[in-house]
C-alpha positions, -999 to 999 in steps of 0.1 A, spaced: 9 -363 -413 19 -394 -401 34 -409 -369 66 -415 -383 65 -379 -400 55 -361 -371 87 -378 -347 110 -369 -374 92 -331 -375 99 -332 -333 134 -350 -335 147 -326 -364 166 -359 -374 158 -395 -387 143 -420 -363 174 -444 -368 198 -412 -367 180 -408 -330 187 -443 -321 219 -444 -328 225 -411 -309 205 -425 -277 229 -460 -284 257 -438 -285 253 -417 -252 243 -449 -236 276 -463 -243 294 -435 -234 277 -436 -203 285 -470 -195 323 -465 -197 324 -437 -174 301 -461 -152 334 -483 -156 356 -458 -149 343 -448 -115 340 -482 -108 379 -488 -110 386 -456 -99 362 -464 -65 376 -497 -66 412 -488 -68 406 -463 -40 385 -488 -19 414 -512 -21 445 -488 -11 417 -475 24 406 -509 30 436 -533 17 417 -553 -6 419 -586 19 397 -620 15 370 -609 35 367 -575 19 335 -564 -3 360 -545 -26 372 -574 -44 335 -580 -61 329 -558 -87 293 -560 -84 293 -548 -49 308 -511 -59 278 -489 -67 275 -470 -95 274 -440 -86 294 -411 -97 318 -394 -67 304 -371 -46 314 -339 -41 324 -330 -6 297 -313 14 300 -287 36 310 -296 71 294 -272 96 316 -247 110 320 -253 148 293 -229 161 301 -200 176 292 -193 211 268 -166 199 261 -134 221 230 -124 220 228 -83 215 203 -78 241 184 -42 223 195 -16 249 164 -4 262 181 31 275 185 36 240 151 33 231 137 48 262 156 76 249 146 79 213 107 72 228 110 105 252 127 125 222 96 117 202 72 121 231 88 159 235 85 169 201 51 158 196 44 178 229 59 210 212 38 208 181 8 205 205 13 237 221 19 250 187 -10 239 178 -28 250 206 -11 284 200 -27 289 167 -61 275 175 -67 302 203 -70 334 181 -91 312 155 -114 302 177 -120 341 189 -127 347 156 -150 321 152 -166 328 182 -171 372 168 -182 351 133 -204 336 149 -221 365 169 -221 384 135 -243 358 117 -264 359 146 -265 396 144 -269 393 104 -299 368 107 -319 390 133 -311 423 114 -324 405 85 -357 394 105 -364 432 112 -358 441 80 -384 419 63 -408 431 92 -405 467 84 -409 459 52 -442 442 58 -451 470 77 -441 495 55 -465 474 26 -488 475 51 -489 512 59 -485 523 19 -514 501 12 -542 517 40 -526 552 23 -534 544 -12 -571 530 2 -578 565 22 -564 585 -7 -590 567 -29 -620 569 -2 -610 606 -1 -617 607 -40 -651 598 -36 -663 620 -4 -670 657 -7 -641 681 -5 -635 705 19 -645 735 2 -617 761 0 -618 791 17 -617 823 -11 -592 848 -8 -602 889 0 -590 896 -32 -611 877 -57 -644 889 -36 
C-alpha cells in the first residue's frame, strides 16, 4: 500500500476532498474571528468612546479571542459557625457503651463459673481414670504373674511322687 493509499484508507475521503474541507473550516473560522472582532470593537467603542488616543480604533490591537463566558464571582462568605462536636453528647454515647459492655461481662462471667466447676470435676475424673487405669495394668501383671508360678508348680507336681491315697474300709 502506498502513502498516498494509506491517507486516503485513514481520511475515508480524497486527499484534495481533505484540503478543501481543512480550507473551508479555516475560512469559516476566520469570519467568526471577524465577527468578534467588530462585535468587541463595537462594544469597546460604546464603554470606551472610541476617542484619538483610544487603542479601540486599531483593528490590530483587538485580540482574537472569542468572548468569555462570565465566571463565577465568589459568593460573599458567610461568617461560618463552627459546630463545635458537643462532647456531653459523646461522653454520653461513650458511658452507654462502656455500661453495656460491663453487662455482657458479668454475663459472661455468669456462665463461665458453672463451666469451670465442671472442668475442674473433669479434670479430677481423668485423674481418677488415669490412676485406676495404672492399677488395673498392675493387677494384671500380677495376676500373669501369679497364673504363671501356678502353671510351673502344677507341672513340677507332675513330675514328683504323689501322695499316695489313703484306701477306703470297704475295698480291704
Amino acid at each position: 500500500m502506498s502513502e498516498s493509499e494509506e491517507t486516503k484508507w485513514r481520511l475515508g475521503t480524497e486527499p484534495e476532498e481533505a484540503e478543501q474541507d481543512a480550507a473551508e473550516l479555516s475560512s469559516e473560522e476566520d469570519e467568526k474571528k471577524e465577527e468578534l472582532q467588530g462585535t468587541v470593537q463595537t462594544k469597546a467603542e460604546e464603554i470606551g468612546g472610541g476617542g484619538e488616543g483610544s487603542l479601540v480604533t486599531r483593528e490590530e490591537a483587538v485580540p482574537a479571542k472569542p468572548p468569555r463566558k462570565r465566571e463565577r464571582v465568589a459568593k460573599a462568605e458567610r461568617p461560618t459557625t463552627k459546630k463545635e462536636p458537643d462532647s456531653n453528647r459523646n461522653m454520653e454515647k461513650i458511658a452507654k457503651e462502656l455500661e453495656r459492655q460491663a453487662n455482657r461481662l458479668t454475663r459472661v462471667e455468669k456462665a463461665i463459673l458453672p463451666l469451670q466447676r465442671s472442668v475442674n470435676k473433669i479434670e479430677k475424673q481423668t485423674n481418677t481414670i488415669k490412676q485406676i487405669y495404672a492399677k488395673v495394668t498392675q493387677l494384671q501383671g500380677q495376676t500373669r504373674s501369679t497364673t504363671k508360678q501356678g502353671a510351673q508348680n502344677k507341672k513340677g507336681k507332675k513330675y514328683t511322687s504323689r501322695p499316695k491315697r489313703k484306701r477306703s474300709p470297704s475295698s480291704r
